[in-house]
C-alpha positions in Angstrom: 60.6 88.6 79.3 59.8 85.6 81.9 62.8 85.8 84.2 63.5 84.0 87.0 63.6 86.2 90.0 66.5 84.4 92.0 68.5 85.3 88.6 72.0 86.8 89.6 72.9 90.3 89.6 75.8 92.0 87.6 76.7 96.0 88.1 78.6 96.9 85.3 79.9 100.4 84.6 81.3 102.1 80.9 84.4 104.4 81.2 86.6 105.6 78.9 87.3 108.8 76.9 84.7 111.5 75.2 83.4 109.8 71.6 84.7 106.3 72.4 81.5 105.3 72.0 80.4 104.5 75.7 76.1 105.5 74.6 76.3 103.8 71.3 77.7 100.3 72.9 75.0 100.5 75.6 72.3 101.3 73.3 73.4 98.2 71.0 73.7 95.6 74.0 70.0 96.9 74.9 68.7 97.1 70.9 70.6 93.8 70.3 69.5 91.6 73.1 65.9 92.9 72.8 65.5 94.9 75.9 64.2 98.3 74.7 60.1 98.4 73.9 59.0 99.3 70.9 57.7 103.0 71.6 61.6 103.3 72.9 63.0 102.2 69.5 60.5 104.4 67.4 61.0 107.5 69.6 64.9 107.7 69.2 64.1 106.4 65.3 62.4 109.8 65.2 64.8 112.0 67.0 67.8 110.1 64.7 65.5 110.7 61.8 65.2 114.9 62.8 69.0 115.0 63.0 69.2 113.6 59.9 71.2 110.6 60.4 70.2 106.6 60.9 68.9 105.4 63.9 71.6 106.7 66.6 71.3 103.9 69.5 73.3 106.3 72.0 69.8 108.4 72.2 68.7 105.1 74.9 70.8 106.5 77.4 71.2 109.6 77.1 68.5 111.4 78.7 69.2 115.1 79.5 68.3 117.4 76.7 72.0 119.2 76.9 73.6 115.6 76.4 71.1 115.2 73.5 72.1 118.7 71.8 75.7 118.5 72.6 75.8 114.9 71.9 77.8 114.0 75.2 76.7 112.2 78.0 77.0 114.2 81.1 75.2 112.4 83.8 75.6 108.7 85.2 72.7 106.8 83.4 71.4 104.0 85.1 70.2 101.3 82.5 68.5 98.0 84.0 67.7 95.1 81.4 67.6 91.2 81.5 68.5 88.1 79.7 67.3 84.6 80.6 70.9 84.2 82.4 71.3 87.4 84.5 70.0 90.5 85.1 72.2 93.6 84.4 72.7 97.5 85.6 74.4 99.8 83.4 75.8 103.0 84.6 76.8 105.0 81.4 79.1 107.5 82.8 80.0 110.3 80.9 83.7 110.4 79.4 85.1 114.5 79.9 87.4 115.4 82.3 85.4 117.6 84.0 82.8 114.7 85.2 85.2 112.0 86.3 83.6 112.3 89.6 80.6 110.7 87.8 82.8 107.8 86.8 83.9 107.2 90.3 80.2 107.5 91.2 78.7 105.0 88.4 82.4 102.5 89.1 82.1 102.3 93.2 79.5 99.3 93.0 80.3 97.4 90.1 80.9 94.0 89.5 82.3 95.1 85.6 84.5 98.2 83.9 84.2 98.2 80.9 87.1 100.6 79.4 86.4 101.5 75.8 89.0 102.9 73.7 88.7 104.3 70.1 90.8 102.0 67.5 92.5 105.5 65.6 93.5 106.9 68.7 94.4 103.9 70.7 95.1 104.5 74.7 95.3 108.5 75.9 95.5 109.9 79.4 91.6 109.4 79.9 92.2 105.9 78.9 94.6 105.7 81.8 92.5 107.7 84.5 89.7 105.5 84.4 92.3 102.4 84.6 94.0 103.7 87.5 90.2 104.8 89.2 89.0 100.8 88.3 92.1 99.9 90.1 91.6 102.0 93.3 87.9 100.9 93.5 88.5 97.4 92.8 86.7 96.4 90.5 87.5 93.0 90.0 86.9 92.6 86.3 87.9 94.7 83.5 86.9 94.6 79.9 88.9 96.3 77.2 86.5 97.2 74.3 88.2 98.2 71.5 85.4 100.3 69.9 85.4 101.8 66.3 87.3 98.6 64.6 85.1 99.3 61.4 86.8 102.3 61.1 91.0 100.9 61.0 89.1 98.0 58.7 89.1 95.4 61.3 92.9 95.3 61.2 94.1 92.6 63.7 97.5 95.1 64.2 95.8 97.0 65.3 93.9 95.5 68.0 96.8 94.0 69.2 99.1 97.0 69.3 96.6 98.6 71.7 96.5 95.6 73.8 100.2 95.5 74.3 99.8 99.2 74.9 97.0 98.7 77.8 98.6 95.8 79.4 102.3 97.6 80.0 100.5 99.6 81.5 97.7 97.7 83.5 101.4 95.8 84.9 101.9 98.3 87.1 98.1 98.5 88.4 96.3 96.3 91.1 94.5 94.6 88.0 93.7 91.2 88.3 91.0 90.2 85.7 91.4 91.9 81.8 89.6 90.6 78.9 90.1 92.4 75.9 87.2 92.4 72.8 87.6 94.2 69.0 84.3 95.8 68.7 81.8 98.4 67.2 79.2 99.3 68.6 78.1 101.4 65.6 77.5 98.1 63.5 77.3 95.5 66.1 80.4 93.5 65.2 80.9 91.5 68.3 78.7 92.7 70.8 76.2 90.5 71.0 76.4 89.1 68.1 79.7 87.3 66.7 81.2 89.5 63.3 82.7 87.4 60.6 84.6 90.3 60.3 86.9 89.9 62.6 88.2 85.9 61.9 91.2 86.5 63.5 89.8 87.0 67.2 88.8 83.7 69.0 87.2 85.2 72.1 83.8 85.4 73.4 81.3 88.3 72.5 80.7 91.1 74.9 77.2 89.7 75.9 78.2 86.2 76.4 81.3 87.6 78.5 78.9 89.8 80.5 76.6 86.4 80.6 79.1 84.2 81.8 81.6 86.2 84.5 82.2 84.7 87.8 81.0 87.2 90.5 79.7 85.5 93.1 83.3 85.3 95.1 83.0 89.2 94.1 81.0 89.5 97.6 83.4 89.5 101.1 81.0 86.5 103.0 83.5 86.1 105.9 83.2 89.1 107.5 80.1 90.3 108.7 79.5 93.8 109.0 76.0 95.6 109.5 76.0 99.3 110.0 72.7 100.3 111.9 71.1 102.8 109.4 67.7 103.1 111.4 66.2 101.6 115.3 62.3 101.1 114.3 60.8 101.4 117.5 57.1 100.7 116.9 55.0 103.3 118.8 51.1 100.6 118.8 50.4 99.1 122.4 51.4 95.7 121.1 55.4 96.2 119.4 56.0 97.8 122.7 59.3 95.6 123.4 59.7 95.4 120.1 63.3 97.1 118.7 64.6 96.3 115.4 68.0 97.6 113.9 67.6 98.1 110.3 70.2 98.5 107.7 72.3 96.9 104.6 74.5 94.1 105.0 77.6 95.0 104.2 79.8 91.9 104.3 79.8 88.5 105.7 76.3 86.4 106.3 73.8 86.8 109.6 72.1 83.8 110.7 69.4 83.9 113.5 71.5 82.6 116.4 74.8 84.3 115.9 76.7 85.4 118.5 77.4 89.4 117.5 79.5 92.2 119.2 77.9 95.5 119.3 80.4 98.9 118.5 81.8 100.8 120.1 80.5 99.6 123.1 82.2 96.3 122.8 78.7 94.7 124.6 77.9 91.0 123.0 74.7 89.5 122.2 72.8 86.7 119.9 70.4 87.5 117.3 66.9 87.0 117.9 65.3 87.3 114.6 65.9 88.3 111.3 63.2 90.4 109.1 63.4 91.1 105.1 60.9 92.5 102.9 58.9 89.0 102.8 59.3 88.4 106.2 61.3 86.4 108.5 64.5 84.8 107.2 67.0 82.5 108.7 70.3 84.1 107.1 71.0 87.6 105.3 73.7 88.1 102.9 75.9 91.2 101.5 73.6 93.7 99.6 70.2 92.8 101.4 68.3 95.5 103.6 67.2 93.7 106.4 66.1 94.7 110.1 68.1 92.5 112.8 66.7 92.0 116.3 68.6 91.0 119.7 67.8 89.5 122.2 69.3 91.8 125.1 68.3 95.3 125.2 71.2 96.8 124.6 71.4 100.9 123.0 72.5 100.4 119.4 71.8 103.8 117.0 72.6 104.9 113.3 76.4 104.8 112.9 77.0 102.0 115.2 78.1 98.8 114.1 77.0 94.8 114.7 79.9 92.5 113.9 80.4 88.5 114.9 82.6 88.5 118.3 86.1 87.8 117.7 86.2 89.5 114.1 86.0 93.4 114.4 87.0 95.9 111.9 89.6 98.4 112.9 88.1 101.0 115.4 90.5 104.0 114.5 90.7 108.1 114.2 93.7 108.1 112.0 93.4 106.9 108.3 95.7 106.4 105.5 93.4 106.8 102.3 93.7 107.3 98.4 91.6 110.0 97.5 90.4 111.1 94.1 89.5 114.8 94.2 86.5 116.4 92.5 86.3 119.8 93.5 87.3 122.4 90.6 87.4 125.5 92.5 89.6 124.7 95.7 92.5 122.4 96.2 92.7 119.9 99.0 94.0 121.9 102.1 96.3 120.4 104.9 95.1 121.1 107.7 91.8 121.5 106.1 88.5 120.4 107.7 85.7 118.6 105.8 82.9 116.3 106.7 83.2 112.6 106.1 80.5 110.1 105.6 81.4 106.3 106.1 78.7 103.8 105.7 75.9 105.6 108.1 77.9 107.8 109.9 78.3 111.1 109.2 81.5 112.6 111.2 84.1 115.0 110.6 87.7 115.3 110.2 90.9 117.1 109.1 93.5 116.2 106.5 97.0 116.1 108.4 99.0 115.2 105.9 99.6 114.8 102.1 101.7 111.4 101.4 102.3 111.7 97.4 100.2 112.3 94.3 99.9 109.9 91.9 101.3 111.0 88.1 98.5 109.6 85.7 100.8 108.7 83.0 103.6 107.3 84.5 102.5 106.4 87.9 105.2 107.8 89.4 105.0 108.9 93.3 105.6 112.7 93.1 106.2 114.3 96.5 107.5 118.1 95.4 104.4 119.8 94.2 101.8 118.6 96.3 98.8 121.0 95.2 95.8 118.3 95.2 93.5 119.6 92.1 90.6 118.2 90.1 91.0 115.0 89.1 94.1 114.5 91.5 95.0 111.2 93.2 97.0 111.2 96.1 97.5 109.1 99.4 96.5 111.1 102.4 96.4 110.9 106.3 93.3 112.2 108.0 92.2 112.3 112.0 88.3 112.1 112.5 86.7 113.6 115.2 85.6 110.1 116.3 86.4 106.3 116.0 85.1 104.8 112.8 84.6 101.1 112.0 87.5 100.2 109.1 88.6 97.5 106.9 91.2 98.2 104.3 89.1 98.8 100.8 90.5 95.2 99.1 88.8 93.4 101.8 85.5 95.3 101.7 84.6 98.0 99.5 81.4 99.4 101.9 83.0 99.5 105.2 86.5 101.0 103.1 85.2 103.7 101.4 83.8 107.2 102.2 83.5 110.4 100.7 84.6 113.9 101.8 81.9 117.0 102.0 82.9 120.4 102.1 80.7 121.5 105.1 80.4 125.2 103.9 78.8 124.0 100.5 77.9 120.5 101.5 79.1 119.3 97.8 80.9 115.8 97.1 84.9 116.7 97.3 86.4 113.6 97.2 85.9 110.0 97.3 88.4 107.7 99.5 89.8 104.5 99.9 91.2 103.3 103.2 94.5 101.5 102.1 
């Protein structure tokens, strides 16, 4: 495969409910566009063949030997493959209840959702989670696979009763980009290959959808935001003014020469120079790691903030957030304290107040019974125990997000978006 390098990157993520079919698409768009080797193919030939069934292409991703024996994915899978066009990351997340804090993981960075549903069973509550959790996390194209069509006999009623269904209720969601494709992923029919089977549907295929979506606007360029991660402070006899603030850009675009404000302290400088892994660059955009250096001397360390003067985040202790929950055992706790992390710094706060939850099926705003439990979504105030640097999530998805950590077991709780 003789890519070009500068060849654009798309995340995309697979959600949707347990069966659906998320392993068997992926394995087909890899088997299909010819980016598995050939040891690959005859190892899950072999497995397939010891199971006594044909070659099962849902084998590619799923790795763990308990997802192999159960036949579930449990884990988020992290595919990477290329076509002359782009080049592509695939997080297979897994479809059960019980992980859809995987999903949340695998969906916060993607360009992509794809949202499978099975043809017989047409959209269920799962369906519906993981189209209210794109929604939250903004991901700003959805695709609707209807999986399984060889198994309703390609019936076009069928397809379109479920797209009605899905788009009632994607009406009430912030959803701006659906596409909808009959597929199977068993068989191939319209994956990445077009299926005579289905005359009736006029769209593109999955591959030449995933091909062809616009994502560069995907990016926010205006803003620029650069939480310091690391200060490299060289210790040879040479570097010994040298101080570089290294990190991940995570909006707008640094040029050599830009007038910057440093938080919290609110001091201003210009930057000197800017270093990436081949060197010295003139500009840095959103994504790249890059090391910035100043030209005053000014104290900058990890969890502070370099931003262009005159366009600052919100510096704030009180947030309004929406928060999927993950932890099983305990409910969210007013009054509870956890530990947050927002982009590189790690703080900690208390939850002072429980606005709604959010009713998966009808997305109704109940306020009665207000015990936050696995899986929950609710809109919820908390107070940090210092000022953190804030946009609201649909402007930037880096600087308005942040998970919450409960400090006595230092697990994942929740994951948040600042409204």
């Amino acid at each position: 495969m003789s890519q070009d390098t500068n060849s654009e990157l798309l995340r995309f993520t697979t959600a949707g409910s347990v069966d659906d079919g998320k392993s068997t698409l992926i394995g087909r768009l890899l088997y299909d566009s010819k980016s598995i080797y050939q040891d690959q193919y005859e190892q899950i030939k072999a497995a397939s063949e010891k199971r006594g069934e044909d070659i099962n292409l849902a084998l590619l991703t799923d790795g763990l030997k308990s997802e192999r024996e159960q036949g579930i994915t449990i884990d988020v899978a992290y595919r990477y493959f290329a076509t002359p066009k782009r080049k592509f990351i695939i997080a297979d997340t897994p479809g059960h209840i019980q992980y859809t804090r995987n999903m949340v993981t695998g969906a916060s960075s993607a360009n992509v959702a794809l949202v499978l549903i099975d043809a017989r069973k047409g959209v269920v509550e799962q369906t519906k989670r993981h189209a209210i959790i794109a929604s939250l996390l903004q991901i700003p194209h959805i695709v609707v696979c209807i999986n399984k069509m060889d198994l309703v006999d390609y019936d076009e009623a069928v397809y379109n009763k479920i797209q009605d269904d899905f788009e009632k209720f994607a009406a009430k969601l912030d959803v701006v980009d659906v596409h909808f494709i009959p597929i199977s992923a068993l068989l191939g029919d319209n994956v990445v290959n077009r299926s005579d089977k289905t005359p009736w549907f006029d769209g593109s295929t999955l591959m030449h959808y995933l091909e062809n979506v616009h994502i560069a606007s995907d990016h926010n360029f205006i803003d620029v935001r650069f939480p310091v991660q690391f200060v490299i402070r060289p210790y040879k006899e040479e570097y010994h003014d040298y101080r570089g603030y290294a990190g991940r850009i995570a909006g707008g675009i640094i040029k050599k020469g830009d007038d910057v404000m440093l938080l919290p302290s609110g001091f201003t400088s210009k930057v000197a120079t800017i270093q990436g892994p081949s060197g010295e660059q003139v500009e840095a955009y959103p994504s790249e790691s890059v090391t910035v250096l100043l030209e005053d001397d000014l104290d900058l360390s990890r969890g502070d903030m370099i931003v262009r003067v005159n366009n600052s985040p919100e510096i704030t202790q009180d947030l309004e957030v929406m928060l999927v929950w993950f932890d099983g055992d305990k409910p969210l706790l007013v009054n509870g304290k956890y530990g947050l992390m927002h982009t590189t710094q790690n703080i900690r706060c208390v939850v002072k107040e429980i606005r709604y939850k959010l009713d998966i099926n009808s997305l109704h705003r109940e306020q009665e019974d207000l015990n936050i439990g696995m899986n929950d979504v609710a809109r919820i105030v908390l107070r940090t125990t210092k000022p953190v640097f804030v946009d609201p999530y649909r402007k930037n998805r880096i600087t308005g997000s942040m998970i919450l950590i409960d400090e006595a077991t230092n697990s994942t709780v929740g994951a948040c978006m600042v409204i």
